[in-house]
Backbone as ProteinMPNN parsed JSONL, in Angstrom:
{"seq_chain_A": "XXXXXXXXXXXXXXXXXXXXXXXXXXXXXXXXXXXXXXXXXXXXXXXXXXXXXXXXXXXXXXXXXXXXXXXXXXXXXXXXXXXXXXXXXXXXXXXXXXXXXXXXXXXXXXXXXXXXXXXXXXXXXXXXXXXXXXXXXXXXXXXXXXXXXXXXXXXXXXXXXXXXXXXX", "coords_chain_A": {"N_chain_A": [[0.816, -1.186, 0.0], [2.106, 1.024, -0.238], [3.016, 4.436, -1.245], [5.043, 4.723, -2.194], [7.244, 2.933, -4.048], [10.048, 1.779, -3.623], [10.76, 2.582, -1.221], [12.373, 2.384, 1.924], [13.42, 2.133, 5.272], [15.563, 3.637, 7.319], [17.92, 3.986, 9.821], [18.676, 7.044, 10.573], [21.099, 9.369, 9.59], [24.114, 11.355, 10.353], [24.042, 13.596, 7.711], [21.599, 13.608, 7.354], [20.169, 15.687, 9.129], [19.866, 18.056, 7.891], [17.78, 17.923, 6.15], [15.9, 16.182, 7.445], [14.509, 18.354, 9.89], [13.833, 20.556, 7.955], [11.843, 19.086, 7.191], [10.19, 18.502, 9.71], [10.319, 21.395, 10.308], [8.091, 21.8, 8.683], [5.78, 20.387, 9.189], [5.1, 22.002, 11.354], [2.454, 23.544, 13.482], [2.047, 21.239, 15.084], [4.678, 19.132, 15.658], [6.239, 20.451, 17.007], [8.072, 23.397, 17.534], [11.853, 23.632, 16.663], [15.146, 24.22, 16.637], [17.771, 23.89, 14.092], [19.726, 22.688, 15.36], [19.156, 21.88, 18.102], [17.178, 19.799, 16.373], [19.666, 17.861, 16.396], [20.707, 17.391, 18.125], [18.582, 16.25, 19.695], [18.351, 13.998, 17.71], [20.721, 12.796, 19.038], [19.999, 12.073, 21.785], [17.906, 10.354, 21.145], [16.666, 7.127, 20.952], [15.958, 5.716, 18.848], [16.72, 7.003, 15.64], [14.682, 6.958, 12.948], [14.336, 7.152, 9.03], [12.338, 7.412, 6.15], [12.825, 6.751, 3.426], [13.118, 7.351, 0.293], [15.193, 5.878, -2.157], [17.732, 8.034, -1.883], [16.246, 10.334, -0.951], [14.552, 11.664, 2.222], [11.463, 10.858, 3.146], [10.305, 10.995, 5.235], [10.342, 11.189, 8.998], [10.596, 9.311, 12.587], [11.394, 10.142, 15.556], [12.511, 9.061, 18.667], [12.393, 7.971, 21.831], [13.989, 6.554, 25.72], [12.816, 6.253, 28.641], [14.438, 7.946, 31.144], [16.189, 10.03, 30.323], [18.272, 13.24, 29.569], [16.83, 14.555, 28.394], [14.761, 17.716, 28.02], [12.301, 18.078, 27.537], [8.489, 18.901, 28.687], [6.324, 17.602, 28.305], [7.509, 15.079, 27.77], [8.483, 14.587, 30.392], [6.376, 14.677, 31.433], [5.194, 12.382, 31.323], [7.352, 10.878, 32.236], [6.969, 10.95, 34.943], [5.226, 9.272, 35.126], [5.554, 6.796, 34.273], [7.266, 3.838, 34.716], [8.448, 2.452, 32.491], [8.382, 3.544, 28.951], [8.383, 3.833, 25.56], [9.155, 6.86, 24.259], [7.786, 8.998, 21.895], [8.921, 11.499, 20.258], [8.546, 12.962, 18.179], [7.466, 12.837, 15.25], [7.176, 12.62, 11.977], [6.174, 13.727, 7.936], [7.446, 14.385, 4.825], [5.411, 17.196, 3.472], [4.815, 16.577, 0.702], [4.692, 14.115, 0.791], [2.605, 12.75, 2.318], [0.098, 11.481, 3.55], [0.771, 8.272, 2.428], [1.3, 6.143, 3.261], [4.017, 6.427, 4.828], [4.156, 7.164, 7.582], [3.12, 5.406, 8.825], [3.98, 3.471, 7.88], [6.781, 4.379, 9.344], [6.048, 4.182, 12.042], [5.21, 1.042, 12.403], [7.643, 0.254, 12.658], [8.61, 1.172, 15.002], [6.383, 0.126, 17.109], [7.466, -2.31, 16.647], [10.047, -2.367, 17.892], [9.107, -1.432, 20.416], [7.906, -3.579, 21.272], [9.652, -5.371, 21.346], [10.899, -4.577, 23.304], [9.222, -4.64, 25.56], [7.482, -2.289, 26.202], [4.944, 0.185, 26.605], [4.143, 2.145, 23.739], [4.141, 5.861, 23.977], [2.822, 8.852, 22.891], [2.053, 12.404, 22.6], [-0.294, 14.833, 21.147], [-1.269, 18.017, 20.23], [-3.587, 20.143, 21.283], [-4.656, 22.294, 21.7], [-2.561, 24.244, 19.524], [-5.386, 22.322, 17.825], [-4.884, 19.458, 16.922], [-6.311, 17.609, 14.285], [-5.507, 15.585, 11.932], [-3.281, 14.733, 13.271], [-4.026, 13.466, 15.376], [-6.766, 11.847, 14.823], [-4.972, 10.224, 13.086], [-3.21, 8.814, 15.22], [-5.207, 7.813, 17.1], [-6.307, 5.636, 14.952], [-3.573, 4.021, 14.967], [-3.527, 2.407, 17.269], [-3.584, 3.769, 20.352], [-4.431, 5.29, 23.04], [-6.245, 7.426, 24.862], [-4.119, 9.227, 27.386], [-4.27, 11.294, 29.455], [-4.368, 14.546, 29.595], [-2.338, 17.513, 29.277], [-1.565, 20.684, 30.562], [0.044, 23.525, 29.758], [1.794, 26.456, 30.223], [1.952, 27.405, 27.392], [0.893, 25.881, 25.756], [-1.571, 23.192, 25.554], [-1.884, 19.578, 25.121], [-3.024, 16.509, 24.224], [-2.376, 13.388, 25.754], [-1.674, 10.309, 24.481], [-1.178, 7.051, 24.738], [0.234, 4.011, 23.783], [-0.782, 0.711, 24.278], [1.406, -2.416, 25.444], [0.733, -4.538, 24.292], [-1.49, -5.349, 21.321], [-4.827, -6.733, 20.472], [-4.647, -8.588, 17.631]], "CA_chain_A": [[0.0, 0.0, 0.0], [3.252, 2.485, 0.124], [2.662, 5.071, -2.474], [6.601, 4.395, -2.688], [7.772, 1.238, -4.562], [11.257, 1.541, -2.745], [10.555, 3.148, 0.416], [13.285, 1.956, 2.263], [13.233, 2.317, 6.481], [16.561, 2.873, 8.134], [18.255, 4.968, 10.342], [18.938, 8.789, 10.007], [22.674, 9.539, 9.805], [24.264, 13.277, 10.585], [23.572, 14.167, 7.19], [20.032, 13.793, 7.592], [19.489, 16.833, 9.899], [19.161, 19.587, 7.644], [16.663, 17.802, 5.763], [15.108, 16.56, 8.87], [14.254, 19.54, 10.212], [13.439, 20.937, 7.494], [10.273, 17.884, 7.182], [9.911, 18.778, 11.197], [9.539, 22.475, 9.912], [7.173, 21.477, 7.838], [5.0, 19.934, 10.508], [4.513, 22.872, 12.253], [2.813, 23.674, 14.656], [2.206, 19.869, 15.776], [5.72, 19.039, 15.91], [6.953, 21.487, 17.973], [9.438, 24.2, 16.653], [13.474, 23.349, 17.015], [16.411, 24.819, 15.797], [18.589, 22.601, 13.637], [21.036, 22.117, 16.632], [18.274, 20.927, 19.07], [17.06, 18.747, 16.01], [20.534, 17.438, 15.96], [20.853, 17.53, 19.802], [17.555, 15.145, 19.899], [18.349, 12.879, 17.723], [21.714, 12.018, 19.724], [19.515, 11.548, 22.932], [17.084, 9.6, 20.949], [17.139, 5.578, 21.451], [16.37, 5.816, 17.464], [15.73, 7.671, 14.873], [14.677, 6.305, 11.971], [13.734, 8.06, 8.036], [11.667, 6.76, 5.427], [13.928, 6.722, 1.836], [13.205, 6.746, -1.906], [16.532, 6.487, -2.37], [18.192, 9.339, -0.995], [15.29, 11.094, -0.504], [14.271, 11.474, 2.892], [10.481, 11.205, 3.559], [9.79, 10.962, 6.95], [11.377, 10.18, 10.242], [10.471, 9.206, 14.102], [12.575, 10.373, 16.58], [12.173, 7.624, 19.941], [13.377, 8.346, 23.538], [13.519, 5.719, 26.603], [13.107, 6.951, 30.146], [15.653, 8.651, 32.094], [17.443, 10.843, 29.22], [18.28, 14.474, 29.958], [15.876, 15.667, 27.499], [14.413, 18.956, 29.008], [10.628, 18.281, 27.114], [7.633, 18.673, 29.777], [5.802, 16.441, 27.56], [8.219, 13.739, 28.394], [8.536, 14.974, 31.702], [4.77, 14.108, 31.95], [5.769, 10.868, 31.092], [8.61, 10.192, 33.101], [6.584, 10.801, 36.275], [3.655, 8.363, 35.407], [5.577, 5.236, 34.169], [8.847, 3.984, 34.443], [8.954, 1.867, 30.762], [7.648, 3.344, 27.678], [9.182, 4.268, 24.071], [8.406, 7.935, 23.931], [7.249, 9.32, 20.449], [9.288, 12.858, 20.524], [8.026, 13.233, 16.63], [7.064, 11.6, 13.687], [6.823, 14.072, 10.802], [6.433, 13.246, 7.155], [7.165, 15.794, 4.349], [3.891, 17.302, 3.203], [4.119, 16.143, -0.431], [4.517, 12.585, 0.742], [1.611, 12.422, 3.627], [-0.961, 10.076, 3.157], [1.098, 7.746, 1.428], [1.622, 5.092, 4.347], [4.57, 6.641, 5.176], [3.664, 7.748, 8.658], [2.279, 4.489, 9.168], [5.382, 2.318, 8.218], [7.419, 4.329, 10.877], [5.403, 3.44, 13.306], [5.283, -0.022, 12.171], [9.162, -0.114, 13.015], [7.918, 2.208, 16.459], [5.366, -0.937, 18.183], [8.135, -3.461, 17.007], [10.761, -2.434, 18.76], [8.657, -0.893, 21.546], [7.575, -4.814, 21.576], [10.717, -6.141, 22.252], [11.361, -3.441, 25.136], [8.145, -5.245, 26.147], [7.126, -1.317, 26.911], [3.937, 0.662, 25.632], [4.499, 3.449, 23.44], [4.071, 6.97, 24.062], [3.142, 10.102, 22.305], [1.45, 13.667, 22.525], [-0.77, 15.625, 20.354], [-1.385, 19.239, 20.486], [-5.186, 20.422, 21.312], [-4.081, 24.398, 21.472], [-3.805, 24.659, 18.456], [-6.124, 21.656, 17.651], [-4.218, 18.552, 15.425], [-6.764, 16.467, 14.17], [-5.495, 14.982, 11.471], [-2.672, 13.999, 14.298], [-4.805, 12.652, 16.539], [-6.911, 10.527, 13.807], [-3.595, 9.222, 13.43], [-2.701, 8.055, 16.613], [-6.089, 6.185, 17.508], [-6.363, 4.852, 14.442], [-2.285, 3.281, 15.612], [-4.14, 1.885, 18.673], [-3.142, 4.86, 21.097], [-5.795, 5.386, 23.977], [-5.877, 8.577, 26.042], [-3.627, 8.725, 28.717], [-4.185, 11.967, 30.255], [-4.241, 15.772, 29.061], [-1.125, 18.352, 29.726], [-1.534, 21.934, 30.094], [1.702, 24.469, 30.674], [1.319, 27.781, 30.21], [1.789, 27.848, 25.842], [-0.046, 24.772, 24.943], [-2.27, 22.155, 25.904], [-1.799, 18.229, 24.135], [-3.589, 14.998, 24.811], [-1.154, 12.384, 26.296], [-1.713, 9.45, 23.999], [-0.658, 5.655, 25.276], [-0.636, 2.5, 22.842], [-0.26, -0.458, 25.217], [1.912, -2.884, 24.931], [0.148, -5.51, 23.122], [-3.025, -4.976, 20.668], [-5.247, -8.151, 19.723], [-4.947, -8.584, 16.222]], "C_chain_A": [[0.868, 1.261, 0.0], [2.852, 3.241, -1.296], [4.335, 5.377, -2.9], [6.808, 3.564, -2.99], [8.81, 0.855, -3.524], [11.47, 1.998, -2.002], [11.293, 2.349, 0.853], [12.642, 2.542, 3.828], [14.486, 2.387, 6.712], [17.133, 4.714, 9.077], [18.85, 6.138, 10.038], [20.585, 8.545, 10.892], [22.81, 11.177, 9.959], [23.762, 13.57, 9.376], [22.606, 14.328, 6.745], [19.698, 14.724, 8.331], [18.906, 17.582, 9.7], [17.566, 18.909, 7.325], [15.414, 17.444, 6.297], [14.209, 17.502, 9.444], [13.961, 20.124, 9.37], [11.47, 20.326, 7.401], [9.631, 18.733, 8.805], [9.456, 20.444, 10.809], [7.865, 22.677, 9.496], [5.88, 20.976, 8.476], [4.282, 20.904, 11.082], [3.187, 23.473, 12.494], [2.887, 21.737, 15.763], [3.607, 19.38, 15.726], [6.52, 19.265, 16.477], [8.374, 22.261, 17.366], [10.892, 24.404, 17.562], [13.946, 24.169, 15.966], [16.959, 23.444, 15.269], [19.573, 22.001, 14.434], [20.102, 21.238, 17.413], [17.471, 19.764, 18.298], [17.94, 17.753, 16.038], [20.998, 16.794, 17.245], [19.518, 15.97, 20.179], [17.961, 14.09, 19.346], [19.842, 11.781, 18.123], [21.402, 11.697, 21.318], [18.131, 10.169, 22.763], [17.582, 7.847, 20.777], [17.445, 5.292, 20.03], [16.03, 6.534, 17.058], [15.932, 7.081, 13.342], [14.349, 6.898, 10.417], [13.49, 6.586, 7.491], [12.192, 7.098, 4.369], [13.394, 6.286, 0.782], [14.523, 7.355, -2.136], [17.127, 7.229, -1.099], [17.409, 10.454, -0.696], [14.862, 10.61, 0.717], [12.852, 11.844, 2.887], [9.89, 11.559, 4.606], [10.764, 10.788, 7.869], [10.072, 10.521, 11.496], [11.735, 9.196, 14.543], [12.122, 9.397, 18.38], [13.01, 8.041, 21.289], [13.008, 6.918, 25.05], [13.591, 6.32, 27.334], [14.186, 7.182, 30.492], [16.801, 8.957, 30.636], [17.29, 12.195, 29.932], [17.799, 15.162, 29.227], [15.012, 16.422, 28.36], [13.136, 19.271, 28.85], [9.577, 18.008, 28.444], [7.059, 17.96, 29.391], [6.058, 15.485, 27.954], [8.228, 13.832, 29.626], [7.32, 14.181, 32.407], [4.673, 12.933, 32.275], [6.079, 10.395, 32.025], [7.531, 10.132, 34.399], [5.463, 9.765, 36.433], [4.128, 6.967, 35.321], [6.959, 5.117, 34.111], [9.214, 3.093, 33.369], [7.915, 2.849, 30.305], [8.835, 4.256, 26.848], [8.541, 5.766, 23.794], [8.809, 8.18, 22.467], [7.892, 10.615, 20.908], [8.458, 13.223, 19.312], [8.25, 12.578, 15.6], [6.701, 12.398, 12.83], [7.115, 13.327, 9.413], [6.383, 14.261, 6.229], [6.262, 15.891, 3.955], [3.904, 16.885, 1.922], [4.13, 14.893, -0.531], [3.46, 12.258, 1.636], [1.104, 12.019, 2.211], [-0.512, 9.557, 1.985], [1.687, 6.255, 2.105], [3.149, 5.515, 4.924], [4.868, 6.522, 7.019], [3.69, 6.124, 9.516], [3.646, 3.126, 9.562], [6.074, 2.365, 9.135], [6.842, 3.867, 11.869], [5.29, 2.041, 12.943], [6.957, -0.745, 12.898], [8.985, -0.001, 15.118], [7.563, 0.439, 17.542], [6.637, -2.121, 17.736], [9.266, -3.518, 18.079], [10.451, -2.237, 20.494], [8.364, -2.742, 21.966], [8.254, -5.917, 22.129], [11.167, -5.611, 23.326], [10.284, -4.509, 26.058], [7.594, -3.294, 27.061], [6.2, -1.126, 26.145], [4.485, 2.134, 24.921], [3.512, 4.987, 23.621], [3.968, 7.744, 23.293], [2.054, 11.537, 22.945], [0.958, 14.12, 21.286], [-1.859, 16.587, 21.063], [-3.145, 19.103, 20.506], [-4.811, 22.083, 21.208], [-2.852, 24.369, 20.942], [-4.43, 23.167, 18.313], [-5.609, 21.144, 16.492], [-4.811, 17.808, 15.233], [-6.604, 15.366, 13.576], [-4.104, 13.88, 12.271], [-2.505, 12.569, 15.046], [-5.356, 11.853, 15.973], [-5.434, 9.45, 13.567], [-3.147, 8.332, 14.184], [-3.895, 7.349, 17.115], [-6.207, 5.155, 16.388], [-5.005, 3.461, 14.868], [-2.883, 2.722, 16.899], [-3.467, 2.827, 20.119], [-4.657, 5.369, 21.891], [-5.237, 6.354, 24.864], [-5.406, 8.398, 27.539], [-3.771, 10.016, 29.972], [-3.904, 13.6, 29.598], [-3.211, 16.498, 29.659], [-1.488, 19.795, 29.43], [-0.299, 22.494, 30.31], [1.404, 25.624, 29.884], [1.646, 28.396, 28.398], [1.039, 27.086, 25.398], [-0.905, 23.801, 25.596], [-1.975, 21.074, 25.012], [-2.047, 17.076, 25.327], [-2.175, 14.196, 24.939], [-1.848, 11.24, 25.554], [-0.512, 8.07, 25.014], [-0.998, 4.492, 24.2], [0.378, 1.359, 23.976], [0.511, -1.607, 24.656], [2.028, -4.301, 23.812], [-1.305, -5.026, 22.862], [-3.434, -6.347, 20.28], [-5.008, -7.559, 18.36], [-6.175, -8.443, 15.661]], "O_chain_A": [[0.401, 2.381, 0.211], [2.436, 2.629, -2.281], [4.697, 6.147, -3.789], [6.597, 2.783, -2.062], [8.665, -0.069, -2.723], [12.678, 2.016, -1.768], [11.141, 1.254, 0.31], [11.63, 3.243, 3.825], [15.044, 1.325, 6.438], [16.841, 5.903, 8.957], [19.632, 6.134, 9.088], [21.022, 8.028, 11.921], [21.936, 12.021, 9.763], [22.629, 13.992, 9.606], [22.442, 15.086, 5.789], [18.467, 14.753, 8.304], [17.95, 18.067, 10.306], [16.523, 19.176, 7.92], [14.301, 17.895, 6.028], [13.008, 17.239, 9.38], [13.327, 20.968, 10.003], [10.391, 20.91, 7.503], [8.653, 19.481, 8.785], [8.28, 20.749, 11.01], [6.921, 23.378, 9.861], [4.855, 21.424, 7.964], [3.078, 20.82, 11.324], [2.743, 24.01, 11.479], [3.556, 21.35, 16.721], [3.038, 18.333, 16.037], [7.529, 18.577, 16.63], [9.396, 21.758, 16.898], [11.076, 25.002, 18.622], [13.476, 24.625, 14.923], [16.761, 22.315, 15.718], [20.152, 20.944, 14.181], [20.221, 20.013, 17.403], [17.036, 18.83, 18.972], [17.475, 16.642, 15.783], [21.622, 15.733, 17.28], [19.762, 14.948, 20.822], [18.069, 13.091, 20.056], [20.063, 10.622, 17.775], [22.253, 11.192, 22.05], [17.619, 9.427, 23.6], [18.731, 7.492, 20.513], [18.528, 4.836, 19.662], [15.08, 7.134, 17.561], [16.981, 6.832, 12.748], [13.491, 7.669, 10.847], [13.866, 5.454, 7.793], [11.942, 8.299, 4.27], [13.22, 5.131, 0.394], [14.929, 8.51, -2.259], [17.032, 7.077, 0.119], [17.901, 11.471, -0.207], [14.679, 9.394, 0.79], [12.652, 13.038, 2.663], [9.012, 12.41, 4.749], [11.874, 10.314, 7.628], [9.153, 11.34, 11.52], [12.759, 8.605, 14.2], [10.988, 9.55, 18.835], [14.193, 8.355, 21.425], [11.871, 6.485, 25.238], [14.4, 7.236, 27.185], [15.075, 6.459, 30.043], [17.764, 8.343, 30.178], [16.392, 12.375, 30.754], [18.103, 16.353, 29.167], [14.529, 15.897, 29.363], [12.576, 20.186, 29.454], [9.782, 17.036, 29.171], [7.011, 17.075, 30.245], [5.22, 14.78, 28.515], [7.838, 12.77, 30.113], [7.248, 13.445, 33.392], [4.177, 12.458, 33.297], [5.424, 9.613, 32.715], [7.34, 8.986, 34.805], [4.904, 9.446, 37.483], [3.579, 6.042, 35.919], [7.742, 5.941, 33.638], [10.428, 2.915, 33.274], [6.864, 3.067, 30.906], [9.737, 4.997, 27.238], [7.494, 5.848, 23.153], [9.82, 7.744, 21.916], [7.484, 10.984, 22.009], [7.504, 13.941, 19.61], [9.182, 11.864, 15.229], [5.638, 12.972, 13.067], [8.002, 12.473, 9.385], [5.531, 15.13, 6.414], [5.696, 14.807, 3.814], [2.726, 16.675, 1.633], [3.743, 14.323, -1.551], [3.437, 11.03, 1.721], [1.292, 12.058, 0.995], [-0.891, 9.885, 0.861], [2.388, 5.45, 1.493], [3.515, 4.623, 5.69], [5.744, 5.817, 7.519], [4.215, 5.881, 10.603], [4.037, 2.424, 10.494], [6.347, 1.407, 9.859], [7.383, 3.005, 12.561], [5.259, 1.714, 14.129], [7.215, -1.833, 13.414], [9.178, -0.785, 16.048], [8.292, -0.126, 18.357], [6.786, -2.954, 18.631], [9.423, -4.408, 18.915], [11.109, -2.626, 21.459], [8.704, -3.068, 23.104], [7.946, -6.858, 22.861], [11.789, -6.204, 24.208], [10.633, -5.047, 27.109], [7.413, -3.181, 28.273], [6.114, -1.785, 25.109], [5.11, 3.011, 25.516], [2.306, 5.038, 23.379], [4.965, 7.769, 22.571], [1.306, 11.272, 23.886], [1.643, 13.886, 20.29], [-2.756, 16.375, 21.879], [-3.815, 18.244, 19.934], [-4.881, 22.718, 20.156], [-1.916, 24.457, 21.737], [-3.64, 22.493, 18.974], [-5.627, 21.696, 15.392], [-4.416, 16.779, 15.779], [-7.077, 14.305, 13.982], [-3.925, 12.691, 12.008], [-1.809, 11.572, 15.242], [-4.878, 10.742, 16.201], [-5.147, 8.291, 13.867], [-2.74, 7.214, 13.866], [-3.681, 6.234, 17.592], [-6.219, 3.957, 16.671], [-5.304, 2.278, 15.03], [-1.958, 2.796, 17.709], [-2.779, 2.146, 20.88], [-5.697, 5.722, 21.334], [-4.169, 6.288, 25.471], [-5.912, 7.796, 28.487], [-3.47, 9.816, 31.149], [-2.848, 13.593, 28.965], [-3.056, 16.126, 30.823], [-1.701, 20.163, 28.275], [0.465, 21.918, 31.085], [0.714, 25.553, 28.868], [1.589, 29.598, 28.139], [0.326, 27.515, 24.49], [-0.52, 23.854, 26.764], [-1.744, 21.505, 23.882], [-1.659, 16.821, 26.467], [-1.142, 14.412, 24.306], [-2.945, 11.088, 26.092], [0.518, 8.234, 25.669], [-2.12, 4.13, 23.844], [1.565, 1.263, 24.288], [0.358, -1.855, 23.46], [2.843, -4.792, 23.031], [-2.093, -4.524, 23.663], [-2.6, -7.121, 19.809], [-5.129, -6.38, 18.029], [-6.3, -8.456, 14.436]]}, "name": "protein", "num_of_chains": 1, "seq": "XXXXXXXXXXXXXXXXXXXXXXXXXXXXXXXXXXXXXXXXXXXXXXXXXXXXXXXXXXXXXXXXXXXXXXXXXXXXXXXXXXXXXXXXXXXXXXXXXXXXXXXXXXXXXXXXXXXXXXXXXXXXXXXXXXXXXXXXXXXXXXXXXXXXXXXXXXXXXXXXXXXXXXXX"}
């Protein structure tokens, strides 16, 4: 179903940043806005990060965090204080002329496997101020069940949870 023949999955190397971040730009505001250092900065605290490739084209990436990193996100923060396993979701961004093309979908496909061998549930956030629906469709459709709402004084975002096993 990839609207890529050779969509490839593998991990983002340094010279994936700019373009990175650029996709993560692209996102905005659900993504949350970084500099190219703190994109670059994340994904050397991240457990993985992974892009989606035609070729050398980067389509997508997830960026992945396990508990107890010195990442400084309240988001995660939220996290950290409720459970001590899960695979946090920092961001999953795909560039806009490749959405809805299963892209999105495959990363996360990589996302629940590995989260599966952690034997942890995965984690993410999506924004409500401003309001991401096509986000949030996203993430229940991925089996992601509300874990709890976050306010802090710029944004509000639902706390998403996908447990660690789904029946088939």
């Amino acid at each position: 179903m990839w609207g890529h023949k050779t969509m490839e999955i593998r991990p983002l190397e340094s010279d994936n940043i700019t373009v990175g971040w650029r996709i993560n730009e692209e996102g905005l505001p659900g993504t949350g806005k970084i500099s190219e250092d703190e994109f670059n900065d994340l994904m050397e605290l991240s457990e993985f990060c992974l892009g989606a490739f035609d070729g050398s084209e980067l389509l997508g990436f997830v960026l992945c965090l396990l508990p107890n990193t010195s990442y400084q996100s309240l988001n995660y923060a939220w996290f950290q204080e409720k459970y001590d396993e899960f695979l946090y979701v920092d961001r999953i961004a795909v560039s806009q002329k490749h959405r809805n093309r299963g892209v999105g979908t495959q990363l996360y496909q990589c996302v629940f496997n590995y989260a599966e061998q952690l034997n942890y549930p995965v984690v993410a956030e999506v924004n409500l101020t401003p309001p991401n629906l096509d986000s949030e469709r996203f993430h229940r459709r991925h089996g992601f069940k509300v874990a709890g709402v976050f306010h802090s004084e710029t944004k509000s975002v639902t706390m998403f949870l996908r447990p660690m096993s789904l029946p088939e």
